[in-house]
C-alpha positions as CSV (number, residue, x, y, z in Angstrom):
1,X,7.1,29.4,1.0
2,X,8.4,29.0,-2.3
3,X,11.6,30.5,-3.4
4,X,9.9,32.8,-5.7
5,X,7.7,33.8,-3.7
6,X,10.1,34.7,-0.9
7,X,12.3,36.5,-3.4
8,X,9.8,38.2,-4.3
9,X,8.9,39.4,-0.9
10,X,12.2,40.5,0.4
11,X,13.1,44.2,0.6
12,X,15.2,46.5,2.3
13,X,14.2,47.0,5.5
14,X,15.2,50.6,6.9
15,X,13.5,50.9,10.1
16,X,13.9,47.8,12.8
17,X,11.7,47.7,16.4
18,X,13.5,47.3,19.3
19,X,12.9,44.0,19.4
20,X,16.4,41.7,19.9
21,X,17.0,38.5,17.9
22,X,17.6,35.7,19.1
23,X,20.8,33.5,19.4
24,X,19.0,30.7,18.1
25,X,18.2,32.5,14.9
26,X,20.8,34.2,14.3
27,X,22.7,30.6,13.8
28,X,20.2,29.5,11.3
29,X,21.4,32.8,9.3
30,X,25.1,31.3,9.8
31,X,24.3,27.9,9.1
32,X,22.3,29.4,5.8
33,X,25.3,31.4,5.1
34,X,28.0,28.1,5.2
35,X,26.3,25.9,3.0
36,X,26.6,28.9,0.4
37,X,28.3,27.2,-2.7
38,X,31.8,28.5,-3.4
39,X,33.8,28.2,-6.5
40,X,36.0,24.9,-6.1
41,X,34.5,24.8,-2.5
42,X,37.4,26.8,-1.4
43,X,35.2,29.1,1.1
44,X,37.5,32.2,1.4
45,X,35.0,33.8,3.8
46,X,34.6,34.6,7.1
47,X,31.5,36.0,9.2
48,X,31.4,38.3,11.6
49,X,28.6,38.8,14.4
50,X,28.6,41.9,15.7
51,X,26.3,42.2,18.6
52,X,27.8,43.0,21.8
53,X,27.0,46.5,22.7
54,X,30.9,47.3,21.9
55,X,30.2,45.9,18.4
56,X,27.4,47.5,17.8
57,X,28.6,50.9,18.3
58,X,31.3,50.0,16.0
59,X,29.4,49.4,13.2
60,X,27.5,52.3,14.0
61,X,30.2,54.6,13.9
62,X,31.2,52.9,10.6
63,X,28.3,53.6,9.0
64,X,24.8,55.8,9.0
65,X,23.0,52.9,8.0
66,X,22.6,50.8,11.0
67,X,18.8,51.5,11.4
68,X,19.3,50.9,15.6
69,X,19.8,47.2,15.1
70,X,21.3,45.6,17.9
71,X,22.8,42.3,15.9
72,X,25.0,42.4,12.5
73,X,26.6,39.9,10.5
74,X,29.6,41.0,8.8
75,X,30.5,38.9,5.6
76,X,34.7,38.9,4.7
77,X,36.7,37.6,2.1
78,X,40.2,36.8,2.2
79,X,41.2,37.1,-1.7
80,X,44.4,35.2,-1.3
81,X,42.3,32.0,0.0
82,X,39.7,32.0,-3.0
83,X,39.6,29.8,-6.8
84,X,41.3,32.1,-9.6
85,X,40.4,30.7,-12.8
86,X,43.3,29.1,-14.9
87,X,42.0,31.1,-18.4
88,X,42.2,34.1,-17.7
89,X,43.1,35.1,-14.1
90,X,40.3,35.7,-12.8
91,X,39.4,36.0,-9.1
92,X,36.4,34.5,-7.5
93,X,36.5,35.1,-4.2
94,X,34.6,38.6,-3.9
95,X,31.8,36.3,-6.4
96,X,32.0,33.8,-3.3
97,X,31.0,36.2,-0.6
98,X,28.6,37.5,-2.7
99,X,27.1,34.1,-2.8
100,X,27.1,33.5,1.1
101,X,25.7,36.6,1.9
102,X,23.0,36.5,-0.6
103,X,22.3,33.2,1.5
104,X,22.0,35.1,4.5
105,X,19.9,38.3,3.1
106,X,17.3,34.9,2.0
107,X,17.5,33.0,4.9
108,X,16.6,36.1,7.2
109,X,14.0,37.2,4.8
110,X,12.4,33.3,5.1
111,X,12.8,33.2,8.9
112,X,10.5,36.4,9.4
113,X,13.0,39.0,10.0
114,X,14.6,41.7,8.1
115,X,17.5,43.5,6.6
116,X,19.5,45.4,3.9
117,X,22.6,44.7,2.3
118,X,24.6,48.0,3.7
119,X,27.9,48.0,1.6
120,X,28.2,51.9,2.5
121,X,30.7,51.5,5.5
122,X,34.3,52.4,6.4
123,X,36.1,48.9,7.1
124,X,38.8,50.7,8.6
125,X,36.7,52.3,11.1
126,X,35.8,48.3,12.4
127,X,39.6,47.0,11.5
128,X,40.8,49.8,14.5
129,X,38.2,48.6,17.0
130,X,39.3,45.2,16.4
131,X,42.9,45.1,15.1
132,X,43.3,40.9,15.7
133,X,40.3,40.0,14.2
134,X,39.8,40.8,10.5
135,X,43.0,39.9,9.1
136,X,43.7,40.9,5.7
137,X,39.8,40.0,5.0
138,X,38.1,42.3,2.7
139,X,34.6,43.0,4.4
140,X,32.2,43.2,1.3
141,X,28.8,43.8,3.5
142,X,27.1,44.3,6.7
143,X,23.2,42.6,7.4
144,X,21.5,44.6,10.2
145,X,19.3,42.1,11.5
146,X,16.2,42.5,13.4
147,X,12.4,42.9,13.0
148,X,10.2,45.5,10.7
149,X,8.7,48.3,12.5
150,X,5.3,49.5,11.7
151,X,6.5,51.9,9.0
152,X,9.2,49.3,8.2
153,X,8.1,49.1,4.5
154,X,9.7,48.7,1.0
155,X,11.1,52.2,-1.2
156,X,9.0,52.7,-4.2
157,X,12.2,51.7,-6.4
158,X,11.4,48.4,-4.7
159,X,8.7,47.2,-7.5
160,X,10.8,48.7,-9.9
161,X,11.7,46.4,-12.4
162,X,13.8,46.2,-16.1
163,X,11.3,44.2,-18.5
164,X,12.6,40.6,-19.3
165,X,13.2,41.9,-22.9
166,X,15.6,44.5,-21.2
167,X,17.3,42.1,-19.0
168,X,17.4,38.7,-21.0
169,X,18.6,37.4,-23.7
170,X,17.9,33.9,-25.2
171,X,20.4,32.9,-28.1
């Protein structure tokens, strides 16, 4: 498939069938997610799977937007470990995760599964369930991962789109 093409064919999946992933996919997503360019290469993230039954409720309790999946990936930043730009001080590391989880979103679209980028979640709920694990990471999203039900299908905002004229500029 074409990049386009898949990009264009990605949504936000909101209902999953019961259907569990496998281990061997879920490490493509990973492997997708690691080669994800980072500014200076510095690769302040970290990724979290959540999918023991433990985990799971976790996640669940940190958020309404689980859609019954029974596997997550977690993507973290630690600010401190990230480029900061000489100029003008800025920080790149949040840009970074961003990066590596837009990698993921893509690479779970292309391998026939779904998701949604849920950044609707209380972090502390997961930091208590797992106080040795996160660090001083900043969790920027969670990927419920699993397959489309039937009446899995995109929102209408979906095929919403600004114009190019609204969006780009060419100077």
């Amino acid at each position: 498939m074409e990049f386009l093409e898949l990009a264009k064919k990605r949504y936000s999946c909101r209902k999953f069938s019961d259907e569990k992933v496998s281990d061997a996919l879920v490490e493509k997503i990973l492997q997708a997610g690691i080669v994800a360019p980072t500014a200076v290469n510095y690769q302040p993230f970290h990724l979290y799977v959540m999918d023991s039954e433990k985990a799971v409720e976790v996640v669940n309790q940190s958020t309404r937007f689980g859609f019954g999946c029974k596997t997550f990936i977690i993507v973290g930043v630690s600010r401190d470990e990230g480029y900061v730009r000489k100029y003008d001080g800025h920080a790149f590391a949040e840009v970074d995760a961003s990066i590596v989880a837009t990698h993921i979103m893509l690479e779970i679209e292309d391998l026939g599964l779904h998701t949604t980028w849920v950044g609707h979640f209380d972090q502390e709920v997961i930091r208590k369930a797992y106080p040795d694990v996160f660090g001083d990471d900043l969790l920027i999203a969670i990927f419920p991962i699993g397959y489309a039900s039937v009446d899995g299908v995109p929102s209408s905002r979906h095929f919403e789109r600004k114009s190019m004229e609204e969006l780009v500029r060419k100077l």
